[in-house]
Every structure is written in C-alpha cells, then in structure tokens.
C-alpha positions in Angstrom: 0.0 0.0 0.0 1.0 3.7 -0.7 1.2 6.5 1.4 -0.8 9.3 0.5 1.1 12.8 0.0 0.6 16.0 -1.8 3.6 15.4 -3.3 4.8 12.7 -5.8 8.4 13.6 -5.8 10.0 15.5 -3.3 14.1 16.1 -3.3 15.8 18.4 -0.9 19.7 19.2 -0.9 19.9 16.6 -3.7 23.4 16.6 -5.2 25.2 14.3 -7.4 28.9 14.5 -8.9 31.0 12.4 -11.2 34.8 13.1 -9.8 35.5 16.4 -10.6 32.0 17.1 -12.4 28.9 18.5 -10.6 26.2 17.3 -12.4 23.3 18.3 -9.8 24.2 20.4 -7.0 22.2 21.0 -3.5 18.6 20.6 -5.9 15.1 20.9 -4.2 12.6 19.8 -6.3 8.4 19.1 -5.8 6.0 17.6 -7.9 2.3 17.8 -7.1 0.5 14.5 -6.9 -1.8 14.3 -9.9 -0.2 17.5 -12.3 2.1 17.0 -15.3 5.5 18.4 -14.1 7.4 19.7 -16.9 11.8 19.3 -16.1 13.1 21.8 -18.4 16.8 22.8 -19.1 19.2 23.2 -22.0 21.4 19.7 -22.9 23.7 18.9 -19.8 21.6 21.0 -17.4 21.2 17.9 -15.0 17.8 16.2 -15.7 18.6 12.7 -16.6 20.7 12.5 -13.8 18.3 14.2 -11.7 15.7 11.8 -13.1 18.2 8.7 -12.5 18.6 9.8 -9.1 14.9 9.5 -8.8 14.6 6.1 -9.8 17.4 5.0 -7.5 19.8 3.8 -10.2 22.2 6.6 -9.1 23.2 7.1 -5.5 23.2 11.0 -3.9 26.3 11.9 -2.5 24.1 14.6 -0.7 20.5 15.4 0.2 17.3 12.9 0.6 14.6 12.2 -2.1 11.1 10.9 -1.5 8.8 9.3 -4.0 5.2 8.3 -3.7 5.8 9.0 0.2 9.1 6.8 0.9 12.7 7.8 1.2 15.0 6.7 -1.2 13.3 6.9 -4.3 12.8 4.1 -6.7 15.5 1.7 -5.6 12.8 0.2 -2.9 11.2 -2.3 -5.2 7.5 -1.6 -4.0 8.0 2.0 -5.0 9.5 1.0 -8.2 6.6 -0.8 -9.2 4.6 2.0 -9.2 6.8 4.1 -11.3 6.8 4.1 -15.0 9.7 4.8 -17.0 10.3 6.2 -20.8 14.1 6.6 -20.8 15.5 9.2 -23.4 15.5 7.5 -27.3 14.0 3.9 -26.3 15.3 1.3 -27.4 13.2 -1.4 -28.1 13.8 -4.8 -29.6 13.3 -4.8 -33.3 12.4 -8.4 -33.5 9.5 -8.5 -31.5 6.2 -7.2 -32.3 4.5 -4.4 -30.5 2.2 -6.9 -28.9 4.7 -9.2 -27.9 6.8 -5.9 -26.4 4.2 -4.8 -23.8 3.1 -8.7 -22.9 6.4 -9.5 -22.3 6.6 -6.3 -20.2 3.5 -7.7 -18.7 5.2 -10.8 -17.3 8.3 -9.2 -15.7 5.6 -7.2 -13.6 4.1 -10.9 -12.4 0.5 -10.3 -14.7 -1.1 -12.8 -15.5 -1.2 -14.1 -18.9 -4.9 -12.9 -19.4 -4.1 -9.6 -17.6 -1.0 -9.2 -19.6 -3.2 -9.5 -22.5 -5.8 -7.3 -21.5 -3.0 -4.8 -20.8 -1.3 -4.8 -24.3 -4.5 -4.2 -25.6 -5.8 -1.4 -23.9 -2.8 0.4 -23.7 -2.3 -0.2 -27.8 -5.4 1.1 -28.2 -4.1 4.4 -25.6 -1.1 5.1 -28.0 -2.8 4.6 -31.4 -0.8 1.3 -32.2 -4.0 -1.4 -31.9 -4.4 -1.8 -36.1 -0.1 -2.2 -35.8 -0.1 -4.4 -32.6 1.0 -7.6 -34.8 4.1 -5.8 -36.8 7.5 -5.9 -35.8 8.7 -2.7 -34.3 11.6 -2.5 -36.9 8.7 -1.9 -39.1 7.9 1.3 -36.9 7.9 5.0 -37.7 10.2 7.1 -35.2 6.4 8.6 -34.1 5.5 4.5 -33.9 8.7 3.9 -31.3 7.6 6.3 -29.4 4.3 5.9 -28.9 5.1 2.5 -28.1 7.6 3.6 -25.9 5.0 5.6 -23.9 2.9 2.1 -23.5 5.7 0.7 -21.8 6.0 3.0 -19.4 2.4 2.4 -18.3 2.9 -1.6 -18.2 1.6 -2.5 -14.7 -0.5 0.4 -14.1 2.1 3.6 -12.4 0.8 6.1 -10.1 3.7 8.1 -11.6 5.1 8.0 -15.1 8.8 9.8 -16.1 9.0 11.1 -19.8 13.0 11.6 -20.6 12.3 13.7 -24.1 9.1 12.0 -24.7 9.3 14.4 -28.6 12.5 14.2 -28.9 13.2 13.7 -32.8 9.8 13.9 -33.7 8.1 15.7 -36.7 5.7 18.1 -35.7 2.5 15.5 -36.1 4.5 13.3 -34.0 4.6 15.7 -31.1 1.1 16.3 -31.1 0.3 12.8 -31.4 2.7 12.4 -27.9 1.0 15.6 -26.0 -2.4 13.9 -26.9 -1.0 10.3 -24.8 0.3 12.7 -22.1 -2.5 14.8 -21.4 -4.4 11.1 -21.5 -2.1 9.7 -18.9 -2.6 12.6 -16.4 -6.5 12.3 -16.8 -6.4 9.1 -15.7 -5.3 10.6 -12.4 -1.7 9.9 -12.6 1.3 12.3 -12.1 3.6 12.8 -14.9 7.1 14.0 -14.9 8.3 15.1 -18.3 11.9 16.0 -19.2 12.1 18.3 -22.0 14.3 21.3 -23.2 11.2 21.8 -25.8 10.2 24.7 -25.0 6.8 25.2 -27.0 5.9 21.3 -25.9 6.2 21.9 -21.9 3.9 25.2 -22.5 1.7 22.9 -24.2 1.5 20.2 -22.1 2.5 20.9 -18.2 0.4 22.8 -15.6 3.8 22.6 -13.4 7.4 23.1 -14.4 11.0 23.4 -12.8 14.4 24.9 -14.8 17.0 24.1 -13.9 20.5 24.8 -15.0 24.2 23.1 -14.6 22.7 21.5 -12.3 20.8 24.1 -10.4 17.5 24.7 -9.8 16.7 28.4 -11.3 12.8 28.4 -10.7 10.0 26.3 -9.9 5.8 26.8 -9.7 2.7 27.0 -11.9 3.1 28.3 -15.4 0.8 30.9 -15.0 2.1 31.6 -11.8 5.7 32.0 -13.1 4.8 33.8 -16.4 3.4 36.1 -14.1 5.4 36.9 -11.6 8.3 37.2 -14.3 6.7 38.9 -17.3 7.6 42.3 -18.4 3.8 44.5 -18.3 1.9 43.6 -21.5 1.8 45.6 -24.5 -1.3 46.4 -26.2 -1.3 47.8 -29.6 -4.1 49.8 -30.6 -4.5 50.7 -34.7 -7.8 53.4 -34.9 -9.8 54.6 -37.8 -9.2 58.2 -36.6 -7.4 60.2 -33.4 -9.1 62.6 -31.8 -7.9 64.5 -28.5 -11.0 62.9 -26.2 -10.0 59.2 -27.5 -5.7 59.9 -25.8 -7.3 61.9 -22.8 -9.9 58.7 -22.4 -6.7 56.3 -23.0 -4.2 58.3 -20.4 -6.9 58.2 -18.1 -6.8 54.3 -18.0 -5.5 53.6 -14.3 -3.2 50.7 -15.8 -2.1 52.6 -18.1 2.0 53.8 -17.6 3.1 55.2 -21.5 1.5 55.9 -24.9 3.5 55.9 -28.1 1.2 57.6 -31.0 2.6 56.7 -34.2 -0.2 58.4 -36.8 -3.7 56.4 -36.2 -1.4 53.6 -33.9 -1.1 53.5 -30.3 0.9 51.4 -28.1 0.0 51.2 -24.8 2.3 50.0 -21.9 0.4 48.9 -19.1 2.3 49.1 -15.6 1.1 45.7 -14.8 0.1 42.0 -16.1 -3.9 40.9 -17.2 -5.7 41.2 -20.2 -7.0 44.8 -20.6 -8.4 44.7 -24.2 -12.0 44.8 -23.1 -10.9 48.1 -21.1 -9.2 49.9 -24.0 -11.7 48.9 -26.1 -15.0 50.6 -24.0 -12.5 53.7 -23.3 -12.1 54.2 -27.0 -15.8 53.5 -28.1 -16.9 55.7 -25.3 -14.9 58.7 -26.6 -16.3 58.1 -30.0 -13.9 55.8 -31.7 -13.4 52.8 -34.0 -10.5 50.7 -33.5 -9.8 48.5 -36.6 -7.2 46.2 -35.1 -5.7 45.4 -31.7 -2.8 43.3 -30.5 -1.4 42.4 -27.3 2.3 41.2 -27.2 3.4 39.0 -23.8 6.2 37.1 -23.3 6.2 33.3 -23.4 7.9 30.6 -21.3 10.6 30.6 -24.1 12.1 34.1 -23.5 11.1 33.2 -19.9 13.4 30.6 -19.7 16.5 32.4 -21.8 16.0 35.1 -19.2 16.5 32.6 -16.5 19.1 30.6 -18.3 21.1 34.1 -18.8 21.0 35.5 -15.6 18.9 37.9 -16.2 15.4 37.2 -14.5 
C-alpha cells in the first residue's frame, strides 16, 4: 500500500557528482501529486541524472529524495513498481512485435497471462498502435517507437510515469500525437514527470514546471504563476480609424495605463502591470467616440522566460 502525500516527488539538498564534475548540485525539487510536471533545461543542465537519481539507479552523494511518500526513491522495489519509466531515445527490440513488447513487459511485472493480455491491448489502443499491434517494431515509424515507448512506461499500471524527451526527434505530427498520450495519462489521475528542453511542448502540455541549469534549480511553480510573476507588463497595440484628443485623454486616463507611443492612427500602450485589458481599451475608445480597426497584445512566453532565467537575467 501507498502512502498518500501531496507530493509525488520531493528532493531536498539533492546533489550528485561524477569526480570532478557536478552534475546536480544541492537541488530541491516538488511535484504535485496528480499534475504534469514539466523538467526543463538546455542539454547537460542535469535532468537525466536528476531523473536517475529518482529512480534510485544513481546514488546521492548529498540530500534525501522521497517518491510516492518513501525515502529513497525508486531503488525500494514496491516504490519501483509504481513508477513508470520512458528513458531518453528507447530502445526497443526490433524483433518483436509491439504486442509481444508490452506482454512480455506484462510478465516481468508478475501479470497474468490474461491480464498481460488485456494490458497490451488497452494500452495499444491508448497510444494509437491497436491496427499495428501484430508488426514488428523494426517496421515502426520514429512517431511509432515512441508511442510505443509511452505504452511501456504504463505496463503495470504507475501512479507516476517519467518522460525523458518523450518528442525528442519527432516531426511536428508526432509531437502532437505524444502531448495527446500525455495529457491522456494525467487524466487518468496519474502524475507525470516530463523532461524536456522543448520549449513550446512543456507550455503545451504541463500545468507545473521546474528549470533548472548546470545543475541548479533556477525556478519552480505553476506556469501561469511563473509567467506572471516574471513577465515584463503587456503591451497592447491599438491601430484606430481616426485620433481625436478625447480618445488619448480617455486612453491616459486608463489607471493601468503607464506610457502611450502615437505613431499616426497607432497607439501602443504600456500597461504598468500583467492581465488582459483589451476589453478596457476597447470601451475607453468607443466611449470617446472611436473605432478601432485592429488590436494586439504582445506578452512574453515561457521561451524568453526561460532564456532570461538561463542568462542571468530574471
């Protein structure tokens, strides 16, 4: 039986070196039961050691790491078993069939060979593989790998599955095809911790994410919460049918409002904090008698977010 926590995975001072190489240094790191966790850093930044770490197949030289409520992380075998794992660029045995893959899966985790069955075939069906269950994986797209990769990782029924670069290599129907599984997974109630340094896909697909950075963590929260708390004050661009003096009066008068820039019948408005103010500008301009024929707001993303963060600079 499981313990119940708030938390999935919780890691406090965690560090990990290789001789004279730090590869994850005094790391802190929670993931909410039941959200998908994005791990995002540049190549080398730390995850898949992090995520090693974990699983228990690496040892910490500092700091303690829980996992579904028990220290230690994976290496106890009863928390194991209720972790799934899709390492970075699977490899999977060409000579089987997909079937065969996850049944054989099926009996490592003790199913029997009814459930094992059952199993393949639901999960199949999950990842879009059920008309392609009988072909041998060498016969597989790099999409196909994946996907069946993703199956794996929920052979024996995980409270919490961990994504090494579930897109990596992918075209972009293949990542949509993976953020579809994902968002699948996590509605089936379990937490998912996905390792990515795709930017757009973690935006996409998380609710949660942590950066980190040689090894360091730079930030960690919502993505809402952290676009937030981090963003530069929107930008709303305003382009009228005409200017008149009562439309810049009824702009200036805006209480969010902190600079105009009129460039002939274009405005661009600064506003001294974040939220979505369109509706706003839009009644102040109507109510002094104007039209506006286009409007744009400009916000920053989790990409220039994350170069920030990466740089220094945030």
């Amino acid at each position: 039986m499981m313990v119940m926590t708030d938390f999935a995975i919780e890691a406090v001072g965690l560090s990990k070196s290789f001789g004279r190489i730090t590869a994850v240094a005094n790391f802190d790191l929670k993931v909410v039961t039941g959200t998908v966790h994005g791990f995002l850093g540049p190549n080398g930044a730390g995850k898949t050691t992090t995520i090693k770490l974990i699983l228990g197949l690496l040892k910490p030289n500092a700091g303690s790491i829980r996992v579904l409520g028990f220290e230690g992380g994976g290496k106890k075998i009863d928390v194991r078993r209720k972790i799934g794992y899709m390492p970075e660029l699977p490899k999977l045995p060409f000579i089987l069939k997909g079937r065969e893959l996850l049944e054989i899966y099926g009996e490592i985790y003790g199913l029997s060979k009814k459930d094992r069955s059952n199993s393949a075939k639901r999960l199949l069906e999950l990842v879009g593989l059920s008309d392609r269950a009988d072909d041998r994986i060498a016969h597989y797209s790099k999409g196909m790998q994946q996907r069946l990769g993703l199956a794996q990782a929920l052979v024996g029924d995980p409270e919490l599955v961990i994504l090494d670069e579930p897109s990596l290599g992918l075209d972009p129907v293949g990542m949509v095809e993976v953020r579809g599984i994902i968002k699948k997974i996590s509605s089936e109630g379990r937490t998912v911790f996905l390792s990515s340094h795709l930017l757009h896909e973690v935006q996409q697909t998380c609710s949660h994410v942590t950066v980190i950075n040689r090894g360091a963590k730079m930030i960690e929260g919502s993505i809402p919460t952290l676009l937030e708390k981090l963003s530069e004050s929107n930008k709303i661009t305003v382009e009228l049918e005409k200017v008149s003096d009562d439309i810049m009066k009824a702009l200036e008068g805006l209480n969010f409002v902190e600079d105009i820039k009129w460039e002939g019948k274009r405005a661009e408005i600064l506003c001294s904090t974040t939220g979505d103010f369109r509706a706003d500008v839009s009644r102040a301009i109507s109510d002094a008698g104007g039209l506006i024929i286009g409007m744009k707001v400009d916000e920053r993303g989790l990409e220039e977010l994350f170069l920030e963060l990466i740089k220094g600079r945030a």
